[in-house]
C-alpha positions in Angstrom: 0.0 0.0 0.0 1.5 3.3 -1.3 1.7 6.8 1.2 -0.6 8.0 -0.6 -3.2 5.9 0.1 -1.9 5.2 3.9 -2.9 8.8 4.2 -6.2 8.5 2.6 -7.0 5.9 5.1 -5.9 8.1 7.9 -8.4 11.4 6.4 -11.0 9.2 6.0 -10.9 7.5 9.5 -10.2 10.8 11.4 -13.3 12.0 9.8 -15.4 8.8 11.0 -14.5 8.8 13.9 -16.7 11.6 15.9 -19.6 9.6 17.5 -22.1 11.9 15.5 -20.4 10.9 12.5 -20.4 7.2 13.4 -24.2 7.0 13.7 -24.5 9.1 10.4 -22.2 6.5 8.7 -24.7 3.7 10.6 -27.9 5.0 9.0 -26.3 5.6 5.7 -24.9 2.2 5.2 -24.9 1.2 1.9 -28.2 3.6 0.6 -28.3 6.9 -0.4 -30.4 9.2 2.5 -31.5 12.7 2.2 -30.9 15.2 4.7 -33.6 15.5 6.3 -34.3 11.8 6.8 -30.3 11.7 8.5 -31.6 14.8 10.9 -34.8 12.6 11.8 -33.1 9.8 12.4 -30.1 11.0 14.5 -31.8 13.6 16.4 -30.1 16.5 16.2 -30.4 19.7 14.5 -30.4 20.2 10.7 -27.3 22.6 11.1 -25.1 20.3 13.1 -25.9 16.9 10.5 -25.0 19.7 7.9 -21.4 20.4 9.5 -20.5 17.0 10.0 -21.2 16.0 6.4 -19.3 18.6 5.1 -16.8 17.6 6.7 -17.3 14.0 6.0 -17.6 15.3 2.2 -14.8 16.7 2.4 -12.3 14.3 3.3 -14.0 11.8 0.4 -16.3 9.6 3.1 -19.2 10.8 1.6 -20.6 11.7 -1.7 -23.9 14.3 -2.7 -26.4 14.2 -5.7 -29.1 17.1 -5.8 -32.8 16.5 -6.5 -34.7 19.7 -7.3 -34.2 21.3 -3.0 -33.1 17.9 -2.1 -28.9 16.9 -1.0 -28.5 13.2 -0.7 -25.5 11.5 0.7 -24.0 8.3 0.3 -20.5 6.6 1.2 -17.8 7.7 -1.2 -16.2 4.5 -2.3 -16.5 0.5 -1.5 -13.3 0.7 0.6 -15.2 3.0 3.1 -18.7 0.8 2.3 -16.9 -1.9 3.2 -15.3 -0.7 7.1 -18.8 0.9 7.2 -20.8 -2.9 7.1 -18.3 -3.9 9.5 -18.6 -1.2 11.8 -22.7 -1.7 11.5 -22.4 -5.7 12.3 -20.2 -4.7 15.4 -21.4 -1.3 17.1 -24.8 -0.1 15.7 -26.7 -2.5 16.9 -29.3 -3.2 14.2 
């Protein structure tokens, strides 16, 4: 494994691993979620799920697509699908 993808690896798991950000990657999973349904599901405010998918965005966890007023979010890459299904099996609990 190169450097440069050692230190893709080490972005991407910095930015997983806030708890908020955890239990965003938990109801993502493997399906693309708007939003709104993330906010409603995690219980926070719309502001704060904003911020912590920017973030995640940001550092190539998580990917957008626009529908008319819409964002939707999904995990970037299979790499990232693939720690996140393991993660879910072990800590989300469902």
């Amino acid at each position: 494994m190169g450097d440069e993808h050692i230190d893709q690896a080490s972005r991407a798991m910095k930015a997983m691993s806030h708890p908020l950000r955890l239990k965003i990657l938990c109801v993502l999973a493997d399906q693309e979620v708007s939003v709104q349904d993330i906010v409603e599901r995690v219980g926070t405010t719309q502001s704060n799920i904003s911020q912590h998918l920017a973030l995640m965005r940001e550092k190539g966890v998580l990917r957008t697509r626009k529908d008319a007023n819409r964002v939707y979010y999904r995990v970037g890459d299979q790499r990232t699908l693939d720690v996140v299904a393991m993660m879910r099996d072990v800590f989300c609990g469902f």
